[in-house]
N, C-alpha and C positions, 0 to 999 in steps of 0.2 A: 770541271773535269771529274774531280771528285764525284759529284751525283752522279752526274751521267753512268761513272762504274759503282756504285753501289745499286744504280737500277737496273743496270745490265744484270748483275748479279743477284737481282731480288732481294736487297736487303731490306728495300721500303716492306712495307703490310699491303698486297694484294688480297685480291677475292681470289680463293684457291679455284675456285670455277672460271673465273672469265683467266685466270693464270694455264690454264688449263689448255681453254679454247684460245690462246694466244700459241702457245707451246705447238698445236694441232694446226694450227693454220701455217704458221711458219715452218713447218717439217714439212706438210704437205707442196705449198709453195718448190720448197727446195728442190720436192723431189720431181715437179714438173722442170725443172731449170734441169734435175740428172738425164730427165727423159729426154729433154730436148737437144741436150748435148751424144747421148748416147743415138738418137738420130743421126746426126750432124757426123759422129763418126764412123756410124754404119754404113752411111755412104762413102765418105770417105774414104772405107776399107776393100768398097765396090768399086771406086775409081781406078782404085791404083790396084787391084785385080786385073780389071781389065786393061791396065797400062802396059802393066807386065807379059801379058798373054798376048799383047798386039806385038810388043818387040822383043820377044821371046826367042827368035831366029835370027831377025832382020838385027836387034842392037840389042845385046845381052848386058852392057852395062844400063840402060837405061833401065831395062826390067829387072835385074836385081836392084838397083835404086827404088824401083818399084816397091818389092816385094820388102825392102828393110821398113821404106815408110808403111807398109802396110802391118808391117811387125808390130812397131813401136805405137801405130794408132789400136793394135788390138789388145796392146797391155794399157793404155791410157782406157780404153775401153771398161775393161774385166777390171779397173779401179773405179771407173764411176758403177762397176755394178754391185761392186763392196759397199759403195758407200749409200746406193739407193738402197740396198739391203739392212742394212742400218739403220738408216731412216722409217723406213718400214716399220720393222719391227720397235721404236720408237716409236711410232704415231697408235701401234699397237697396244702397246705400253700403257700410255696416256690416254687414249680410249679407256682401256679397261679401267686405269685406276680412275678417270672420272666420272667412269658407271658406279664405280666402288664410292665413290663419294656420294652422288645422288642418291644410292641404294640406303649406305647408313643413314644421311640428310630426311629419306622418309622415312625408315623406322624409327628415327630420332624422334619428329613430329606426330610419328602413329603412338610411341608408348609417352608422348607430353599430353597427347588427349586422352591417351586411358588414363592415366594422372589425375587430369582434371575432371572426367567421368568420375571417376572412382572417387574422386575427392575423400573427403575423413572414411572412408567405409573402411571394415575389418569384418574380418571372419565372424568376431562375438558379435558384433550390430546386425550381421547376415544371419547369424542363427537366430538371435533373439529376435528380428523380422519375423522369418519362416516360422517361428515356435508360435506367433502369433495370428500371424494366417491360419495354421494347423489349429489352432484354439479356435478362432471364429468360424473357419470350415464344419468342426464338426459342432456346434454352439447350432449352426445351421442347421444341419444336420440332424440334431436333438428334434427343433423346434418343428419342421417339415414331419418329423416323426409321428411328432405327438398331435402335428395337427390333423395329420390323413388317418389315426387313431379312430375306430368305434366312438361315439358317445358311451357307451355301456361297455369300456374293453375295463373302467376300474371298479366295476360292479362284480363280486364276489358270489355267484349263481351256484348251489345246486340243483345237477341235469336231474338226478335220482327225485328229487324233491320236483320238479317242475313235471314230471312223467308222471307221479303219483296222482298230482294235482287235476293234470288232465285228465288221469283214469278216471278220477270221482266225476268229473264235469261231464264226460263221456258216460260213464252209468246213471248219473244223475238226468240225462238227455234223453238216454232210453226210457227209465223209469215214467218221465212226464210224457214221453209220445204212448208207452205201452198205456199210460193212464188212462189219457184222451181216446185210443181204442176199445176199453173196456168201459167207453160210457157212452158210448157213439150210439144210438136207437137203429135200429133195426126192421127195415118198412115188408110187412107183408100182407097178403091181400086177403079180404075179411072171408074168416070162418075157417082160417088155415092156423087156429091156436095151437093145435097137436103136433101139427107139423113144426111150427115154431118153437114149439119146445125143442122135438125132437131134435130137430135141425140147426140150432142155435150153435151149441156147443164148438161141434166141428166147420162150422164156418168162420166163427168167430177164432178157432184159433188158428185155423189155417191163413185169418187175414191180419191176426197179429203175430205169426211167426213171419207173412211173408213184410209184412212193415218192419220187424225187427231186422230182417236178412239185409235190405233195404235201407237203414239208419246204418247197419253197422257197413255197409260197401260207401254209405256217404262220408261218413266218418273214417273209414281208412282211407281213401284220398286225401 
């Protein structure tokens, strides 16, 4: 006897969940027992409606006998709607707080696996990670630099000095073409010495100015 009311009363250690859906199933239950009673005298209250209205002239004691049971079944009524309303709001109840309990039961289990994600980690382990990335990023960074770098970018050039240079190599260029046209022979047909004199001069230098116009348009390109 003893157990028996200490388990009526919950005092053993249930599973608050299956305690739960035990609670839900039996309120539920009951309150098809309310429905089915609140039928049961629905009609009832339809009988003796119509008892009363049939010997409402013919036999007025029968139809107030009528109309009393028809009373007293409609306050037994309006009690079982109390008490399905109750119930009700009970199995609401219980609902809810066993959503409340699944609800926590998974955050529970969501913040034991960040737990053990996170295992030993901290903020300084997380910066001094990242500080290390960030080193070997730009480590990278350097080396891509210096590899896509000129061969000649740590060679120290003067351009004034490289321009000078060319100028001499360039008048030096003219010099030797101008040379080779002042020694180039000159073919004319026999007995025209006079003429060859005369005529030397200004041909010769009309064909070494236009040779010279000619190096220097080669040479600016």
């Amino acid at each position: 006897m003893m157990a028996s009311f200490m388990s009526y009363f919950g005092a053993g250690r249930k599973d608050p969940k299956q305690t739960a859906r035990d609670a839900i199933v039996g309120l539920r239950q009951q309150l098809q027992m309310i429905e089915k009673k609140e039928e049961y005298l629905q009609k009832k209250i339809d009988e003796e409606v119509k008892k009363a209205r049939a010997n409402a002239v013919s036999n007025k004691a029968v139809a107030t006998a009528a109309l009393k049971r028809k009373k007293v079944t409609e306050q037994e009524l309006d009690r079982l709607a109390g008490s399905r309303l109750q119930l009700e709001m009970q199995v609401n109840t219980l609902e809810s707080a066993n959503l409340n309990a699944e609800t926590m039961a998974a955050m529970k289990k969501a913040s034991d696996a960040l737990k053990v994600i996170h295992g030993n980690l901290d903020m300084n382990k997380v910066d001094a990670t990242m500080n290390a990335v960030n080193e070997q990023r730009e480590l990278a960074n350097e080396i891509s630099e210096a590899l896509s770098n000129p061969i000649y970018s740590g060679v120290d050039v003067d351009d004034d000095e490289l321009n000078l240079e060319l100028e001499e190599l360039q008048q030096e260029e003219l010099n030797n073409r101008l040379n080779e046209a002042d020694h180039a022979p000159v073919h004319l047909p026999p007995g025209s010495r006079v003429a060859e004199d005369k005529t030397r001069t200004p041909a010769v230098e009309d064909d070494e100015e236009a040779q010279l116009k000619e190096l220097q348009a080669a040479l600016a390109m």
